[in-house]
N, C-alpha and C positions, 0 to 999 in steps of 0.2 A: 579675666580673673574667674576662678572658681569656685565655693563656695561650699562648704560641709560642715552639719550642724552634728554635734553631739547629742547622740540619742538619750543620755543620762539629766544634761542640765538643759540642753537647750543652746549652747555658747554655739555661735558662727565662726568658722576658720575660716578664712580667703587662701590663694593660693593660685600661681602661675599655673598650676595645671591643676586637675582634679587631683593625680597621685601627690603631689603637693600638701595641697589640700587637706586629703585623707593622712596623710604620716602626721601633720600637726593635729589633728582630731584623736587619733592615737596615741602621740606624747602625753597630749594634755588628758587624756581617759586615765592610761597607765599612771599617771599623777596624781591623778583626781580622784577617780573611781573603784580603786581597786584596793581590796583590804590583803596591804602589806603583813599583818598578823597572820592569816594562813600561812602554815609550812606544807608540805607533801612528806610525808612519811615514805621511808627508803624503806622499798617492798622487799629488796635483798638481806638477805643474811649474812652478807658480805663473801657469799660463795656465789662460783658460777658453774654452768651446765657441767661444763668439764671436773671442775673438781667433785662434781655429785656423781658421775660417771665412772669418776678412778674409784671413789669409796664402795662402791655399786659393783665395783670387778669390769666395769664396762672397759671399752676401749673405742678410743675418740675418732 
């Protein structure tokens, strides 16, 4: 058995292997630790390279 602690609380995971291990330390972080209230604001314009290109007279 192998053994990964959460750097946040402290909590012990066990696990038949280390990568075991480490993916249940990861559930329980993305669970735990992480503030679902953040978005990422959408950097587009809802345009892409191509169509800033045609209006540009460019050609793709």
């Amino acid at each position: 058995m192998e053994t990964v602690d959460c750097p946040y609380c402290g909590e012990t995971f066990e696990g038949e292997s280390e990568a075991d291990a480490r993916t249940k330390e990861g559930v329980h972080r993305a669970e735990n630790h992480v503030n679902n209230n953040e978005s990422t604001k959408k950097a587009s314009k809802g345009r892409n390279i191509v169509d800033e290109w045609k209006s540009e007279g460019k050609r793709a």
